[in-house]
C-alpha positions in Angstrom: 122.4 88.5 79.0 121.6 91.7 81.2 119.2 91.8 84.1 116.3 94.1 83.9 115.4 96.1 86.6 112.3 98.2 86.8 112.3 101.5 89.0 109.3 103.4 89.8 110.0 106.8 90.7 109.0 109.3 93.7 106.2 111.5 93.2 107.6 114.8 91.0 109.6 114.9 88.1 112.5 112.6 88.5 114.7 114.7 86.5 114.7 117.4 88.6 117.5 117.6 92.0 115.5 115.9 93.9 113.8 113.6 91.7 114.4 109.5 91.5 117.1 110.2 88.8 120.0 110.6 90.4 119.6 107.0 92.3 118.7 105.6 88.6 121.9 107.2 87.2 123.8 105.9 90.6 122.7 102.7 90.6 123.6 102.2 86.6 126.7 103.4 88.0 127.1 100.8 90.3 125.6 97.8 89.0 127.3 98.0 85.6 127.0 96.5 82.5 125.3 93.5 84.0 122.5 95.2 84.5 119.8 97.2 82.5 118.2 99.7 84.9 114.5 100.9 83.2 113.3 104.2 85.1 110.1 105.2 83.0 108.7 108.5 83.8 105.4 108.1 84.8 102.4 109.7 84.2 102.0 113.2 85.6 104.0 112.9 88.0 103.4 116.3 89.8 99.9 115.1 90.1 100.0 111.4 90.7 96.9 109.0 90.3 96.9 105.9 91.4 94.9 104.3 88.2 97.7 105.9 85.7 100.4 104.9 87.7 98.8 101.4 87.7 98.3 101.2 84.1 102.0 102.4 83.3 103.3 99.8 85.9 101.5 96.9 84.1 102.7 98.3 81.0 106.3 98.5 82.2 106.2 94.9 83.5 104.3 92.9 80.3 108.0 94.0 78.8 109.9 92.1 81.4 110.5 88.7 82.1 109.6 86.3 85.2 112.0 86.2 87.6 112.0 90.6 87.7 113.8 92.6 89.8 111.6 95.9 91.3 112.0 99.1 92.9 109.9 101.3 94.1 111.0 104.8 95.2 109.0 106.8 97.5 105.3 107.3 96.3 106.1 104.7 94.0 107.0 102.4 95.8 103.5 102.9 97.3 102.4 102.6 93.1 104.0 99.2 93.2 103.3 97.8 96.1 99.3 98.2 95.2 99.7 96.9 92.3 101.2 94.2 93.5 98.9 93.4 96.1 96.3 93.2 93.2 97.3 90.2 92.4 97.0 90.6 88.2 100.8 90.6 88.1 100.8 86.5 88.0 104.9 86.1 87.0 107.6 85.2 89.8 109.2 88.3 91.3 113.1 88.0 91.6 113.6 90.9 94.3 111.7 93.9 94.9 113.2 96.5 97.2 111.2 99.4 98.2 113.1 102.7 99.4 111.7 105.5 101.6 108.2 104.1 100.6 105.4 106.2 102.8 102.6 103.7 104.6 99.4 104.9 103.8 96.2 104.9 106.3 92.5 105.0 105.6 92.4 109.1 105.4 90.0 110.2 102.5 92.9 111.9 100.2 95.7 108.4 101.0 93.0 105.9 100.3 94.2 106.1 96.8 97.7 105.2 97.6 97.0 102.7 100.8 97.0 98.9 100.1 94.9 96.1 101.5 94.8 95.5 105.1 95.4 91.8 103.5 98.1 92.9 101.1 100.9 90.5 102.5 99.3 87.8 101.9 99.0 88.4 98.1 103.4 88.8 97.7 103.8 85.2 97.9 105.7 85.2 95.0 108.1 87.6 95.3 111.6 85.3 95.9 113.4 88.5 98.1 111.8 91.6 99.9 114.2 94.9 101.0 112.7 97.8 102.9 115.2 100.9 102.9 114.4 104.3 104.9 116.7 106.6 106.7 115.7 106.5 110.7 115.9 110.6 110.0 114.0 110.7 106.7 112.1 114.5 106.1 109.8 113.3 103.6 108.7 110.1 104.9 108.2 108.8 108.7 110.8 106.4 109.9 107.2 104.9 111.5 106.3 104.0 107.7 109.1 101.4 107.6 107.9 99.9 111.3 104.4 99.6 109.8 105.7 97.7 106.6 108.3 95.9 108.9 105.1 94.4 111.1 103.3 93.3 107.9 106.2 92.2 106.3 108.4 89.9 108.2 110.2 88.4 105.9 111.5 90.8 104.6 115.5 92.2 105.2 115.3 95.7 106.6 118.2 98.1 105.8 117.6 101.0 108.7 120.2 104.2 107.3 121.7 106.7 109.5 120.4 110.0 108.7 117.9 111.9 106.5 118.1 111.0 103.3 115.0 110.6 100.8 115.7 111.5 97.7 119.5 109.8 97.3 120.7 111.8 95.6 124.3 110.8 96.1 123.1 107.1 95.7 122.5 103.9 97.4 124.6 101.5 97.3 124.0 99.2 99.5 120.8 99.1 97.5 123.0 98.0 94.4 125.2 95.9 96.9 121.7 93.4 97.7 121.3 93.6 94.1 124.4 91.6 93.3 124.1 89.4 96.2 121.0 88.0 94.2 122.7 87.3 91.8 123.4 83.3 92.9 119.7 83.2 93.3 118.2 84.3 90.4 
């Protein structure tokens, strides 16, 4: 039986160059037939809200069974990670790895996107935690990952050596954590 993996894209239309599809396309690549890698487009993508992301998300995951595997790219990563911290999302959580994701503060326009000061504390049941982010990354402060890293401790860190956001050439050490779940899922 294959593994289901549910990506949430980056902010912008993944199909374009720099969009979240060439790491969906990479990582089928990589993973292989063992593994069915579901990259939904999400809802206006250009223009993000947080409340249609939400609903797509819960959507996307009522489809899956327990024991998921998650990642978030980018903005949504952010997406996922609220949703998360929700707390409606009651099934085990296999792995979730979250790549490049930006840490939100308390500003009026991120509010939508920040999570709980608490949030943490509500991903007890998520079995593995990755954080991935290029220590050069244009898009997205290498500071977002020590932020996530502080509230996250249990959690493996994977810093990468230079700028990449988008990766567009792939991940694959990303696909390379995947497998190593493998014995524990």
């Amino acid at each position: 039986m294959r593994k289901h993996i549910l990506l949430i894209q980056g902010a912008g239309n993944q199909h374009k160059p720099l969009g979240s599809g060439k790491l969906v396309a990479s990582l089928r690549q990589q993973l292989g037939s063992d593994y069915q890698v579901l990259a939904p487009d999400m809802p206006d993508p250009d223009h993000p809200r947080y409340l249609a992301w939400r609903d797509q998300i819960e959507q996307e995951l009522g489809r899956l069974d327990a024991d998921a595997l998650l990642i978030g790219h980018s903005l949504g990563g952010s997406m996922l990670l609220k949703y998360l911290a929700e707390g409606t999302y009651q099934k085990p959580i296999a792995g979730l790895f979250l790549v490049a994701v930006p840490y939100w503060g308390k500003q009026d326009w991120e509010l939508e996107y920040a999570v709980p000061d608490d949030f943490a504390s509500r991903l007890l049941p998520i079995q593995q935690l990755f954080l991935y982010h290029s220590r050069s990354d244009e898009e997205v402060p290498f500071s977002s990952l020590r932020r996530y890293q502080e509230k996250l401790p249990q959690a493996t860190v994977r810093v990468l050596d230079g700028k990449e956001h988008s990766f567009t050439e792939g991940l694959p050490l990303l696909a390379q954590d995947i497998k190593r779940l493998e014995p524990r899922i």
